[in-house]
C-alpha positions as CSV (number, residue, x, y, z in Angstrom):
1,X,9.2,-4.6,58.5
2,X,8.1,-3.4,55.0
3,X,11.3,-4.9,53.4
4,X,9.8,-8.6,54.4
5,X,6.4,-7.5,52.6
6,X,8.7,-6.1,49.8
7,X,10.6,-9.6,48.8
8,X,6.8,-11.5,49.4
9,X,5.5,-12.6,45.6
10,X,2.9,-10.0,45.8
11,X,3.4,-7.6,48.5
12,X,0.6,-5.5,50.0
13,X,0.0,-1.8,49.0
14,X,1.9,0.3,51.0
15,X,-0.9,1.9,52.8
16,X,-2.1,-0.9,54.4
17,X,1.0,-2.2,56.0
18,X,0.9,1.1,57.7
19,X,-2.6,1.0,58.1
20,X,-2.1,-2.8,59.9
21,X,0.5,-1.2,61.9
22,X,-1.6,1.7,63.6
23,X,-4.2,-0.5,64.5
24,X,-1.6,-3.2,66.1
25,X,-0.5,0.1,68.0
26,X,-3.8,1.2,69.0
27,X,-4.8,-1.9,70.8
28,X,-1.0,-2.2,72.6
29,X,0.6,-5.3,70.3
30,X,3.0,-2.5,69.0
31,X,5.3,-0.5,70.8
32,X,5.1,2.3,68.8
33,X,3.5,3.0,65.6
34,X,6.1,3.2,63.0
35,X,8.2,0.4,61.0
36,X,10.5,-0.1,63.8
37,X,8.0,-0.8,66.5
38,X,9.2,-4.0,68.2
39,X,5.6,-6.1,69.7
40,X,5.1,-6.0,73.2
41,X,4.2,-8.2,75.7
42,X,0.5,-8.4,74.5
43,X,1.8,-8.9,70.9
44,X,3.9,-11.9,72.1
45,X,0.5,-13.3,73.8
46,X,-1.6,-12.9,70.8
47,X,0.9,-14.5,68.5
48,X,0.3,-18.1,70.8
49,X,-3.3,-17.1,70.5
50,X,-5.2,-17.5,67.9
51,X,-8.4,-15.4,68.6
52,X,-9.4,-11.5,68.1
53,X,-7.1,-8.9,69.2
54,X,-9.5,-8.2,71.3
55,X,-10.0,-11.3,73.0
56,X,-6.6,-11.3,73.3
57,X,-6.1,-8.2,75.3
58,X,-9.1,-9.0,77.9
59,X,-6.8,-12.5,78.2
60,X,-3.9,-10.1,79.5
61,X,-5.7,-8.0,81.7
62,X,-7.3,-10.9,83.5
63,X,-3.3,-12.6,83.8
64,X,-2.4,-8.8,84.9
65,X,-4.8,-9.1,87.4
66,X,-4.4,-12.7,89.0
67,X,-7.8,-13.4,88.2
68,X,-7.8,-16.1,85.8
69,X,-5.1,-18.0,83.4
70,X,-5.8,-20.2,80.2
71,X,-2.6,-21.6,81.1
């Protein structure tokens, strides 16, 4: 992943690629939190969506549960 930011005209610093990377971890887009993490089923959701992460994940829960669908 950080070779993509790396060829960018002005990459970001280091840090907060890694920094971007945790968080999309912590809240389950990320399927682990290193530079090879692949993005998971809620990343793939998130990506179509565009709201707050957070938003995003309530979105899944609900579809988890057969409660409700945007779709």
């Amino acid at each position: 992943m950080s070779n993509l930011f790396l060829q960018s005209l002005t990459p970001p610093p280091p840090e907060r690629v890694s920094l971007a990377i945790k968080v999309l971890y912590d809240v389950g887009a990320l399927t682990s939190d290193d530079e090879e993490a692949e993005v998971s089923e809620l990343g793939r959701l998130a990506a179509d969506m565009p709201v707050d992460l957070a938003l995003v994940k309530v979105e899944h829960i609900l579809q988890k549960s057969a409660c409700y669908s945007l779709y």
